[in-house]
C-alpha positions in Angstrom: 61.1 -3.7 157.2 62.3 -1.0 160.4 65.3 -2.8 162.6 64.8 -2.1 165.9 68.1 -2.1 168.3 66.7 -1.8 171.9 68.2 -3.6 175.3 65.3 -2.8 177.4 63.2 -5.6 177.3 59.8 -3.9 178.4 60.8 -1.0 175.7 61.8 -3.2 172.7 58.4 -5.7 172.8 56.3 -2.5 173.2 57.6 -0.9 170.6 57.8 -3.8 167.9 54.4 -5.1 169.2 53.3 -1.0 168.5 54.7 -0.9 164.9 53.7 -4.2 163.9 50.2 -3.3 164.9 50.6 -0.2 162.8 51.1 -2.4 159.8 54.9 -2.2 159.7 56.8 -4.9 159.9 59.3 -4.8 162.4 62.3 -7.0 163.9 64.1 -6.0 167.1 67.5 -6.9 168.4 69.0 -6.8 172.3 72.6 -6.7 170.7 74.5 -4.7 168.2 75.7 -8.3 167.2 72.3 -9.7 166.3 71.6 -6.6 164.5 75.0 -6.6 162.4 74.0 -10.4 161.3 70.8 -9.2 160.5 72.0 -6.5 157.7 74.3 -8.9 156.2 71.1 -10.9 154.7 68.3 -8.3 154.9 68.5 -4.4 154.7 65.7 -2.5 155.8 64.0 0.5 155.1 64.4 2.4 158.1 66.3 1.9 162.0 65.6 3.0 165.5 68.6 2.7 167.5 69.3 3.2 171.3 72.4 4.8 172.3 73.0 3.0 175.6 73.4 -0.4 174.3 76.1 -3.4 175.7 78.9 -4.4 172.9 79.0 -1.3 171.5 76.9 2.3 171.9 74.7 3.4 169.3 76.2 6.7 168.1 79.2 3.9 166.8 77.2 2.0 165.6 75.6 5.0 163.3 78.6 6.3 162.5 79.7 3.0 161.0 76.5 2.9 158.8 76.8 6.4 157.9 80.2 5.6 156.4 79.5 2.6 154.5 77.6 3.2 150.8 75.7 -0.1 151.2 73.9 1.2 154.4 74.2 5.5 154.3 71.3 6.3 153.1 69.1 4.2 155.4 67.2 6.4 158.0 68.0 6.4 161.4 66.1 7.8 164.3 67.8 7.6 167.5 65.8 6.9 171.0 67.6 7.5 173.9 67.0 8.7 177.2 70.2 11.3 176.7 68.3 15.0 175.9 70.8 17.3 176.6 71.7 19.9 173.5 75.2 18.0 172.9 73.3 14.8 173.2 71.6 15.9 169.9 74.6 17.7 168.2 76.9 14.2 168.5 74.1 12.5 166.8 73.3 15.1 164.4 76.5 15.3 163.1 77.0 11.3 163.5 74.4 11.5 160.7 71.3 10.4 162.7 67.9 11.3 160.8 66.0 11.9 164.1 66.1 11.9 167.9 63.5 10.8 169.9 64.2 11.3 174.1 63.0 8.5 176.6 60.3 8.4 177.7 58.2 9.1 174.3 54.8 8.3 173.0 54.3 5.5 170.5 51.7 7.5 168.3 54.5 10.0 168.1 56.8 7.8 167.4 54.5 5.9 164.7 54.4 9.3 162.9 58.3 10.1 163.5 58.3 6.9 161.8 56.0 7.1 158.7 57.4 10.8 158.2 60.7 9.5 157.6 59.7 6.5 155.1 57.2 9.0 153.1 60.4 11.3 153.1 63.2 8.3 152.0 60.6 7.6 149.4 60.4 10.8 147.9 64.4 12.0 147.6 63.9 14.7 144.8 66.1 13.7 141.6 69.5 14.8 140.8 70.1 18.1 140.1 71.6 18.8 136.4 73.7 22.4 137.5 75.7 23.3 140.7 74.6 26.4 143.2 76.8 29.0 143.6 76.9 31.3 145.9 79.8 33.2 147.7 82.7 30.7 148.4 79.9 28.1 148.3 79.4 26.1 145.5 77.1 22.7 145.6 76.9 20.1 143.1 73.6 17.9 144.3 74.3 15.4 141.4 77.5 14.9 143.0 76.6 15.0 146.6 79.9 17.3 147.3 79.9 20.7 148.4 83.0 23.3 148.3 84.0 26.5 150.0 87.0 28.8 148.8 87.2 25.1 146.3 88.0 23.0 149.4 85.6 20.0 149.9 83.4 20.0 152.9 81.6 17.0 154.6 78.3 17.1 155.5 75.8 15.1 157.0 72.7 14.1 154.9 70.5 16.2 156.4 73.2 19.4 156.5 73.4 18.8 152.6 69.5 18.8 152.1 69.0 22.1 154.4 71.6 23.8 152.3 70.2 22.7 149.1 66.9 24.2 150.1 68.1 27.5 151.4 70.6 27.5 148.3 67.3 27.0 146.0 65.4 29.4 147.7 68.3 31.8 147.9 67.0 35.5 149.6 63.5 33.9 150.8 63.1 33.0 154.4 62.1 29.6 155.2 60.2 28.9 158.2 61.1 25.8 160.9 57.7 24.6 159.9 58.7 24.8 156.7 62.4 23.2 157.0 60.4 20.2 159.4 58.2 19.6 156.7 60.7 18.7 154.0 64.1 18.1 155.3 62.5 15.9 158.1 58.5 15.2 156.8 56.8 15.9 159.8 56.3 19.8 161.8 55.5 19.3 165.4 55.3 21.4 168.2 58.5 22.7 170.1 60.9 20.8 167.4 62.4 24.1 166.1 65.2 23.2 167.8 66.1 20.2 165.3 66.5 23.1 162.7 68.0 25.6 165.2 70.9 22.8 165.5 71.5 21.7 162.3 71.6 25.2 161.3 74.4 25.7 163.8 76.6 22.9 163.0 76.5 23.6 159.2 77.2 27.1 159.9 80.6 26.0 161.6 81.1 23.5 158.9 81.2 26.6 156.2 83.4 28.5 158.4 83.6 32.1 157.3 80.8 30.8 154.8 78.5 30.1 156.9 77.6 33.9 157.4 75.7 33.7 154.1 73.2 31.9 156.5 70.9 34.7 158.0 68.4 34.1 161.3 65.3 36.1 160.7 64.4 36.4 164.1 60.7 34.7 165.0 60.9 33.3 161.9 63.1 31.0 160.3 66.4 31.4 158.0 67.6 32.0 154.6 70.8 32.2 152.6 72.0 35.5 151.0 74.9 37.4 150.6 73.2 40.9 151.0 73.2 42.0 154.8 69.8 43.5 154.8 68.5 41.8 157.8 
């Protein structure tokens, strides 16, 4: 089931109509109200949430569902007609899964869509041992992550990229390659999703956040030797 939180009429019946069509099963809401009532009896797998909404604006309403247990780890793409760069940071670092800018395509955002259920479906298992590296240490069973032993808070999608660099410490990972498995989907001129991310878990590290390298025209990678 995808919830669909929408106050544009024309928007909200042409994208449930869309998705239904697609062969998932979709419910849409004009209100954050209608959509809170709806959670209470039935969550679903995935949510596309405007950020312009009356009652209360969307990145709230993600940033209460990122904060509750029952609801965190439910996908969330936001679609909005904000674009700027810190547009996307605030929802990024709300904890949003994706961010699609008005006006988009529907097979585009039938793809968005299917990328992030194939990728909810196949979270890798817990990790038995914790990754160490500089100040940085990461325990993925535990979902916590410490520099200089102090706990740092990460979005879901921050944890996941630093896992990946972390377990592919001194190789450099593409964009393409960082789409593919953080996000499950590479398409053109969305390196800046990465490029982002990368930025605000860099200042989330602090001094830490060095150990992340740019490779320039090519991607990133974690590594405490300064070769590059």
């Amino acid at each position: 089931m995808i919830y669909l939180v929408e106050d544009d009429e024309n928007i909200r019946e042409l994208v449930e109509y869309s998705l239904c069509g697609m062969g998932l099963e979709t419910k849409s809401f004009s209100a954050p109200s209608q959509f809170h009532t709806a959670l209470r009896s039935q969550l679903p797998s995935l949510i596309l949430l405007d950020i312009m909404l009356p009652e209360e604006d969307g990145l709230s309403i993600l940033a209460r569902l990122k904060s509750d247990p029952v609801t965190e780890n439910i996908p969330v793409i936001l679609l909005t007609a904000k674009g700027s760069e810190i547009d996307k940071v605030r929802g990024f670092e709300a904890g949003a899964d994706d961010y699609i800018q008005k006006p988009f395509g529907i097979m585009e955002l039938v793809a968005r869509v299917r990328a992030r259920l194939r990728a909810a479906s196949r979270r890798p298992p817990d990790e038995d041992g914790d990754w160490e590296l500089g100040d940085i240490c990461v325990c993925p069973k535990k979902h916590t992550v410490r520099v200089c032993g102090k706990q740092v808070t990460l979005t879901r999608k921050e944890f996941d990229m630093l896992c990946m660099l972390l377990e592919n410490k001194d190789t450099v990972l593409t964009r393409d390659q960082i789409l593919n498995k953080i996000w499950g989907y590479a398409f053109d001129g969305e390196s800046r999703t990465v490029d982002v991310h990368i930025r605000t878990l860099r200042q989330k590290l602090g001094d830490a956040g060095e150990l992340i390298k740019t490779v320039r025209g090519i991607g990133y990678k974690i590594s405490e030797n300064d070769d590059e």
